[in-house]
N, C-alpha and C positions, 0 to 999 in steps of 0.2 A: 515614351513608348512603354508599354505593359508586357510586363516579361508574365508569361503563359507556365514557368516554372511553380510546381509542386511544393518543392523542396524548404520554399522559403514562407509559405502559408504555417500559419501555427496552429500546431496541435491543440485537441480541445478535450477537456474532463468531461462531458456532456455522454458520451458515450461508455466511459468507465466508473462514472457514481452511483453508488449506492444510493439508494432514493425511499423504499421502504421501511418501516419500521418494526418491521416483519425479519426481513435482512440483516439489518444491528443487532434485534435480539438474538439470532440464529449464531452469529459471527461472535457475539461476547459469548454465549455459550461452549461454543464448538471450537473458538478457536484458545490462545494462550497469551497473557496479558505479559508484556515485555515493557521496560521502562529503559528510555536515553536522559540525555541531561533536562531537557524541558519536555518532550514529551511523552506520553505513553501509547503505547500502542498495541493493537489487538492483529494478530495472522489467524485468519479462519480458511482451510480448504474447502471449497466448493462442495459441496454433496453431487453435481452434476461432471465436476471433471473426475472425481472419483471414479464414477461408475465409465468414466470415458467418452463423455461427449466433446466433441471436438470443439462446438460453440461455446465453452464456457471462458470467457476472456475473464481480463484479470478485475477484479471493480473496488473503488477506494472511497473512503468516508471520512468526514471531519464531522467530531462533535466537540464544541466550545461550551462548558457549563456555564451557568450564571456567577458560579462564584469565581470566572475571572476578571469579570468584570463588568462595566454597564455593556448595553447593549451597541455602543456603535464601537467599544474596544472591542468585542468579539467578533465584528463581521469585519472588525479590521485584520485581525488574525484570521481569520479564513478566507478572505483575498489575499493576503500575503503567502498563507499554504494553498490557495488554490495554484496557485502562478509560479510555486516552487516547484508544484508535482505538475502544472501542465507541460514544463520545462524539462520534466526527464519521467514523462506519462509512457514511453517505451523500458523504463525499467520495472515497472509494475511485473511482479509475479504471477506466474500464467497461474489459470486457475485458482487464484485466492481473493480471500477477501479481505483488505488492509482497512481497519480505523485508527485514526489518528485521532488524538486528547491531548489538546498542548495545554501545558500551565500558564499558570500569569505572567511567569517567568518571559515567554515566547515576544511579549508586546515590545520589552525592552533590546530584543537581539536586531542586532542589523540585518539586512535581507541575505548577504551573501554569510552570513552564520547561521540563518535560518537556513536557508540553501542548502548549504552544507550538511549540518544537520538531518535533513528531510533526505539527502542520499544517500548517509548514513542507512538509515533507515531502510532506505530498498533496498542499499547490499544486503546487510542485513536476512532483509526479506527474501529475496532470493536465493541465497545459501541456506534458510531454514525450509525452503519448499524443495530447493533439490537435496534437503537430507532427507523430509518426510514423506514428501509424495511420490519422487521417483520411489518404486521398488528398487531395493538393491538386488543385484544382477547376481547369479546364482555362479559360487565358488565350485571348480572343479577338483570333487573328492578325487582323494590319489586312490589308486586301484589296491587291492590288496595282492599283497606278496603272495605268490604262489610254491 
């Protein structure tokens, strides 16, 4: 029997990737380059949640250089980081835009180090969007003494 349950269908990156290359350069610009143990990583805010559009969800990017290696080691490292981040694609930061650049390093880590690592990364991500993007909330001057 076919269970009609939601819950248990897996989430999909399709709708949170960056796909432009218009995008990556805006995001290496704008945003601020952060380094973990294997990989680096770029947080860019949105130009559209800025201004306060409600539709701007959060959207994430993998770039693998050539100098990590031939070509079927790298699309093996971005199957392994796509399926890390489809796995916890609800911690993605509202509003931003995350790229990820792993090192060579990343081929020889287990999946659940990888794993780890990549959530690393969204804490990470998430505590530096609510320092920067939230406004902080305005402090109640004490009145003057009369």
């Amino acid at each position: 029997m076919k269970s009609t349950s939601q819950t248990a269908r897996p989430q999909s990156l399709a709708a949170v990737r960056l796909r432009k290359h218009a995008d990556y350069q805006r995001a290496y610009a704008a945003g601020r380059k952060r380094q973990s143990a294997s990989i680096t990583w770029f947080l860019a805010p949105r130009s559209d949640f800025i201004a306060g559009q409600p539709s701007s969800s959060p959207r994430v990017g993998l770039t693998v250089g050539k100098v990590v290696g031939a070509a079927h080691e790298r699309n093996r490292i971005k199957r392994r980081m796509r399926e890390a981040l489809r796995r916890h694609v609800d911690m993605l930061p509202a509003g931003c835009d995350l790229i990820l650049h792993p090192r060579r390093r990343v081929l020889d880590l287990e999946f659940t180090q990888l794993e780890a690592e990549i959530l690393r990364i969204l804490e990470q991500a998430q505590a530096e969007t609510v320092r920067t993007v939230v406004p902080p909330q305005p402090r109640s001057s004490p009145s003057p003494a009369s």
